[in-house]
C-alpha positions in Angstrom: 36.9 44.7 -3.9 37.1 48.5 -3.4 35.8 50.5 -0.4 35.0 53.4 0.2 37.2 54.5 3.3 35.8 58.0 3.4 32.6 56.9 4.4 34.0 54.2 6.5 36.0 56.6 8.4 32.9 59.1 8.7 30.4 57.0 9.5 33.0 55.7 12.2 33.3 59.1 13.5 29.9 59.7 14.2 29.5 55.7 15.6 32.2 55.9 18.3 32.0 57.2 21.7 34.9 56.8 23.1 36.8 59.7 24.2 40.5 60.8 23.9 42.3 59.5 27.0 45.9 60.0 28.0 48.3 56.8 28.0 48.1 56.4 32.4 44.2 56.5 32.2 43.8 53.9 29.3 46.3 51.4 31.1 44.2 51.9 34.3 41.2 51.3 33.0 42.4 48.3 30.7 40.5 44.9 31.2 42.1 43.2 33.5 41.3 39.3 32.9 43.3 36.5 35.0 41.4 33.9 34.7 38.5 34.7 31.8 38.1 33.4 28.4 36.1 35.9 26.8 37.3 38.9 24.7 37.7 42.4 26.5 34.6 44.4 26.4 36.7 47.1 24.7 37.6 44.4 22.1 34.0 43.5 21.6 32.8 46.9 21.3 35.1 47.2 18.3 34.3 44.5 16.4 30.5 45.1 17.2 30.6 49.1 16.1 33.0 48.2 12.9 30.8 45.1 11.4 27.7 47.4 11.8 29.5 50.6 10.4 30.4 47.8 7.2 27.2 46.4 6.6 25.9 50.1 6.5 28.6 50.5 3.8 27.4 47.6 1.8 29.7 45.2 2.4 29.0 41.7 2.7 29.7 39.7 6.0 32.6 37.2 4.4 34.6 40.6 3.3 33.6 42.1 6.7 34.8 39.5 9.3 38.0 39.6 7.0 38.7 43.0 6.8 37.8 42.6 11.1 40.6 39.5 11.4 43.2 41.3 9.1 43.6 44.3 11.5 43.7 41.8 14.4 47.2 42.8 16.0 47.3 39.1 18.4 47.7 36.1 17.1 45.2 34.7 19.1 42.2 37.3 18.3 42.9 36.9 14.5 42.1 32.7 15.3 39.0 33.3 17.3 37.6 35.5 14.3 39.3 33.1 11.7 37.4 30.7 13.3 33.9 32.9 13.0 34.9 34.1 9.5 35.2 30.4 8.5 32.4 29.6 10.3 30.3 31.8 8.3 31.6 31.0 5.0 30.7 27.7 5.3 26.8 28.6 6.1 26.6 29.2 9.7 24.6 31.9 10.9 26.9 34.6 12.6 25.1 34.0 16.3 26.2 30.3 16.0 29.6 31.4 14.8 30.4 33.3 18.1 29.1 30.8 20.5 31.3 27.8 19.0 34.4 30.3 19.9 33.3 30.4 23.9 34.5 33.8 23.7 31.4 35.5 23.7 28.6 36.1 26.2 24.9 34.5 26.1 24.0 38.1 26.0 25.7 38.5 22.7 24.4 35.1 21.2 20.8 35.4 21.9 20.5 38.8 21.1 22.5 38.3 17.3 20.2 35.3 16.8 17.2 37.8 18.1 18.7 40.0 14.7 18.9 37.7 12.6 15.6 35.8 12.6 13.8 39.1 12.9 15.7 40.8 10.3 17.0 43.4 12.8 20.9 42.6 12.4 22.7 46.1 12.1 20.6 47.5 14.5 21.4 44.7 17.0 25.0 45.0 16.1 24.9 48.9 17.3 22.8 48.0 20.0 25.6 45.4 21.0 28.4 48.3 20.3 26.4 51.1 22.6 25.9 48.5 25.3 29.5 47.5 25.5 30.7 51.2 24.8 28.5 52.2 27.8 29.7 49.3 29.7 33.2 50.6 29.4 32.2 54.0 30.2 30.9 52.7 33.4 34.0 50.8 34.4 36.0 53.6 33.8 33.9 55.7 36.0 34.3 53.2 38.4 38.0 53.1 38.6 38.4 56.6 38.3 36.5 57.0 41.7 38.1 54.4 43.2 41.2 54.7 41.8 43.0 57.0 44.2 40.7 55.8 48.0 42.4 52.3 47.1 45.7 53.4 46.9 45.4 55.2 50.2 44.2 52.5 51.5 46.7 50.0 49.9 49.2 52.3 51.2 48.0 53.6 54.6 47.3 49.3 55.8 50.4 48.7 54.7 52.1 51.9 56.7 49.6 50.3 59.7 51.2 46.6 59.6 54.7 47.9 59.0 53.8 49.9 62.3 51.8 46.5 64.4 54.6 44.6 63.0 58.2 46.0 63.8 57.4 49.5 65.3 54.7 48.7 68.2 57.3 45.8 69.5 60.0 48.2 69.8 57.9 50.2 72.0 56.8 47.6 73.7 60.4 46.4 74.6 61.2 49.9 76.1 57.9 50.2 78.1 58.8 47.1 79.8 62.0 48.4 80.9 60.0 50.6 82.8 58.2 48.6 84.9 54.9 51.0 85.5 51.5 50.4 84.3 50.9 51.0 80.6 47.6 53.0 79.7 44.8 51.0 78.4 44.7 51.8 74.9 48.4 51.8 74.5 48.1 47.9 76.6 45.3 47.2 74.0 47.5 48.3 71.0 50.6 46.1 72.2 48.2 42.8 72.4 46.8 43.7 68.7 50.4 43.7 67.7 51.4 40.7 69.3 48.2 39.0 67.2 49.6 40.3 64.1 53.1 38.9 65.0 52.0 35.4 66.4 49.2 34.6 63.7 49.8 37.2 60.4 50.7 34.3 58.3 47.8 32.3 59.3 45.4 35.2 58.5 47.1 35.7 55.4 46.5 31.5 54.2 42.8 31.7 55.7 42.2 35.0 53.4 43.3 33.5 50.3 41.7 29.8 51.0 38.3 32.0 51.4 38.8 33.7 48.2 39.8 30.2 46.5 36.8 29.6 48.0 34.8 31.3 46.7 35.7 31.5 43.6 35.6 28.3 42.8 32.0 28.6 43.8 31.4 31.4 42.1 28.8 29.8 39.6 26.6 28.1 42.3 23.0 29.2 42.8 23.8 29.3 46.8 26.5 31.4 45.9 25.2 34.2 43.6 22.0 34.2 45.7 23.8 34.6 49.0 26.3 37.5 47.2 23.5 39.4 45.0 21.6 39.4 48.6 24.1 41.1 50.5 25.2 43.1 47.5 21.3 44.8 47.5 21.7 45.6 51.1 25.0 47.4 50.9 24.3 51.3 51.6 24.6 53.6 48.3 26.5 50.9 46.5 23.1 48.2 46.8 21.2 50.8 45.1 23.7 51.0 42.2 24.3 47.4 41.8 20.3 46.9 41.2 19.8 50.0 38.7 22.8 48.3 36.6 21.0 45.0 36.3 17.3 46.6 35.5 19.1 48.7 33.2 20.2 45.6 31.5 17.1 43.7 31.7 15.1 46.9 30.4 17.5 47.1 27.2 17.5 43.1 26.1 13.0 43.5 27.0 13.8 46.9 24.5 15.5 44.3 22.1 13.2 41.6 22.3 9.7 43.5 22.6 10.7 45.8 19.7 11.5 42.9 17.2 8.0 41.4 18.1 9.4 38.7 19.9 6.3 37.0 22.0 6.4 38.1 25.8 7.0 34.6 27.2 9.8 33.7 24.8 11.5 37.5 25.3 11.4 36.8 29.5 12.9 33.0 28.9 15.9 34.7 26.9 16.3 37.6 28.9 16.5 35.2 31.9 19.5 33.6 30.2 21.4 37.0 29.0 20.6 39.4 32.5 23.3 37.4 34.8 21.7 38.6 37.9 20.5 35.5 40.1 17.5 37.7 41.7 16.0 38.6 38.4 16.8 35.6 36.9 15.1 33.6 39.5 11.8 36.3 39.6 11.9 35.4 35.4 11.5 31.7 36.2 8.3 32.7 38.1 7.0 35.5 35.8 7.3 33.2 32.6 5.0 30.7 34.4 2.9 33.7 35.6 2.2 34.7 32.0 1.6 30.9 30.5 -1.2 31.7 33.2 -2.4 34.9 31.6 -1.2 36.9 34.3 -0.2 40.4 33.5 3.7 41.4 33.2 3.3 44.2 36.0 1.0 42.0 38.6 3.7 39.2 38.3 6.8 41.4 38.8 5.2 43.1 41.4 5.6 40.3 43.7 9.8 40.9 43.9 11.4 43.4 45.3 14.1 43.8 43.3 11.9 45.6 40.8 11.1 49.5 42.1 7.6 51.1 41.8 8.7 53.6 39.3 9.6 50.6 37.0 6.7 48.7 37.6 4.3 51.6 37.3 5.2 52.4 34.3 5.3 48.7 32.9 1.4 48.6 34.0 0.8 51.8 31.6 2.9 50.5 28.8 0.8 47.3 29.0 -2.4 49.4 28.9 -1.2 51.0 25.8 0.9 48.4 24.2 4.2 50.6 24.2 6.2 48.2 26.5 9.3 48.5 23.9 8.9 52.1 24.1 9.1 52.2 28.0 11.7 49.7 28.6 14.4 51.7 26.5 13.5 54.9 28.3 13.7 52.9 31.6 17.2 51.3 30.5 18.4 55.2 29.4 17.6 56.4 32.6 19.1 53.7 34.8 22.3 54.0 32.7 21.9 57.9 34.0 21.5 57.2 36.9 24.4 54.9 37.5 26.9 57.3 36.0 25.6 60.1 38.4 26.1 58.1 41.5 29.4 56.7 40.2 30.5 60.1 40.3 29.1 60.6 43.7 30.4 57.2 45.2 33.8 58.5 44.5 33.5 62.0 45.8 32.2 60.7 49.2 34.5 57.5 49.9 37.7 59.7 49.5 37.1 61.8 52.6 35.6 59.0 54.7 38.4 57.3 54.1 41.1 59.3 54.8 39.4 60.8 57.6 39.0 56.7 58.9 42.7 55.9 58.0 43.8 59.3 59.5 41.7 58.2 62.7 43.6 54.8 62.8 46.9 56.0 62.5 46.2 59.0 64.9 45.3 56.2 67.8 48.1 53.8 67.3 50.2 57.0 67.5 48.9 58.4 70.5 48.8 55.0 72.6 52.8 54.3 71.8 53.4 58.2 73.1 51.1 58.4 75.9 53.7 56.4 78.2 56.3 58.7 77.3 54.6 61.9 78.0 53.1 60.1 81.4 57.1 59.2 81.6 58.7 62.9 81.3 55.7 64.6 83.7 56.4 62.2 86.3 60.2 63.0 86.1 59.6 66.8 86.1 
């Protein structure tokens, strides 16, 4: 079968959002996955954006997945879409055919089988591409604002340990040659040091038992509710964290509302694809609201994880019947939002870091020299 690669490649073009990046800033920002199965986002957003561009061209899906699997460079991506090609072929739906891999996302299921039984597959497919393109976008802001604060930091607590550890003691050993009294601070700084000598190691086994910890918990209601809590309250970076998940909630209500899903089903799978224990656990509460006849805006009222903004203008787009409307301006201006204070959160930790670091060193400097200088003004 013949394609037209002209239109492929222009229709590509127009689709793709990525922008050029030089070979250091691709390989930090590449997905980083120890100990997940699923496929990079940057992967996903590929084969997402490419099947839609496709099916826009005419082709049909068995010729589409294999054209996706042939220019699969890893032996193990070519099997997981092998396995969805052949899934296809032999009459499974294509939302069925990803979740039997375990690769993919109960975002990514529900809203392909949302496409398919309303008839709205390409545009689900871009939808899919756009969120995972902006998903990148995100992380990349991300890393590129924290990027350089954590290797200061990295670097300075590792200048600071080399210091508590090897170079504190040897001033110690001199000031006790002396036999006067030490200064507070620099007595204070000798005793910190003597911690870091007698229990480092033990610090070092508690920290990665409590990480152990807590990742093998990771997927516990106690846990997510206890680390989404304390995630909301965190200054600046609370704030973010909760206009990344309504963005996400607005765009799968967007998805579902728009393909005339009914309101109770849309909340029970948007409840399954948000990931977020707090709005997960306010869905529970809303989809038994609404079975009630309860209004969407009176029952999401009642958490606070939903601003006023938001809920305001739910109640007008249930007074009109537009709430597919409002829910994908909410999720584009969420989306704006986060980038802007990404941007921000990176401009503002670099100084207050440096400055704090700076502050640190400063102290364990002047405590180790205030002896001497006591010292050489008692001899003159």
């Amino acid at each position: 079968m013949s394609i037209d690669l002209s239109k492929y490649d222009l229709k590509k073009e127009k689709t793709s959002i990525k922008k050029k990046e030089s070979f250091a800033f691709d390989f930090l920002n590449k997905d980083i996955q120890l100990f997940g199965s699923e496929l990079s986002d940057k992967k996903k957003e590929r084969f997402y954006s490419e099947l839609n561009i496709l099916f826009s061209a005419g082709v049909d899906i068995k010729t589409a997945l294999e054209l996706i699997e042939e220019e699969q460079t890893k032996a193990k991506d070519k099997e997981v879409f092998r396995k969805i090609k052949e899934s296809v072929i032999s009459g499974g739906s294509l939302s069925n055919a990803i979740h039997q891999t375990e690769k993919f996302s109960p975002y990514e299921y529900y809203s392909l089988k949302i496409g398919e039984e309303s008839g709205r597959l390409p545009e689900v497919l871009l939808d899919l591409a756009s969120f995972f393109s902006k998903k990148i976008e995100q992380k990349r802001q991300i890393v590129n604002a924290l990027s350089y604060p954590t290797i200061v930091l990295f670097t300075s607590f590792g200048a600071i340990f080399f210091m508590m550890k090897f170079v504190v003691p040897m001033f110690a050993d001199v000031f006790k040659r002396f036999n006067g009294e030490l200064p507070y601070l620099t007595k204070l700084i000798i005793k910190i040091s003597e911690g870091f000598s007698h229990y480092s190691f033990y610090f070092f086994i508690l920290l990665f038992s409590v990480i152990a910890l807590f990742y093998s918990q990771r997927k516990k209601d106690w846990y997510r509710k206890a680390t989404s809590s304390i995630a909301l309250k965190l200054p600046i970076i609370g704030n973010m964290v909760q206009k990344i998940y309504l963005a996400r909630f607005c765009h799968s209500m967007n998805l579902l509302v728009g393909a005339k899903t009914p309101l109770v089903n849309a909340i029970d799978l948007v409840k399954k694809m948000v990931g977020f224990y707090p709005i997960e656990y306010s869905l529970k509460v809303v989809q038994e609201d609404i079975l009630r006849g309860e209004s969407l805006y009176k029952s999401l009222s009642k958490f606070k994880v939903y601003n006023k903004r938001m809920l305001s203008l739910i109640k007008v787009a249930e007074e009109v019947n537009q709430l597919d409307v409002i829910f994908g301006k909410l999720a584009k201006q969420y989306g704006d939002e986060v980038e802007h204070q990404t941007s921000l959160l990176g401009s503002l930790i670099e100084p207050i870091m440096i400055i704090f670091l700076g502050l640190l060193v400063s102290v364990i400097l002047i405590a180790m020299y205030l002896p001497l200088f006591q010292l050489s003004s008692s001899v003159h």
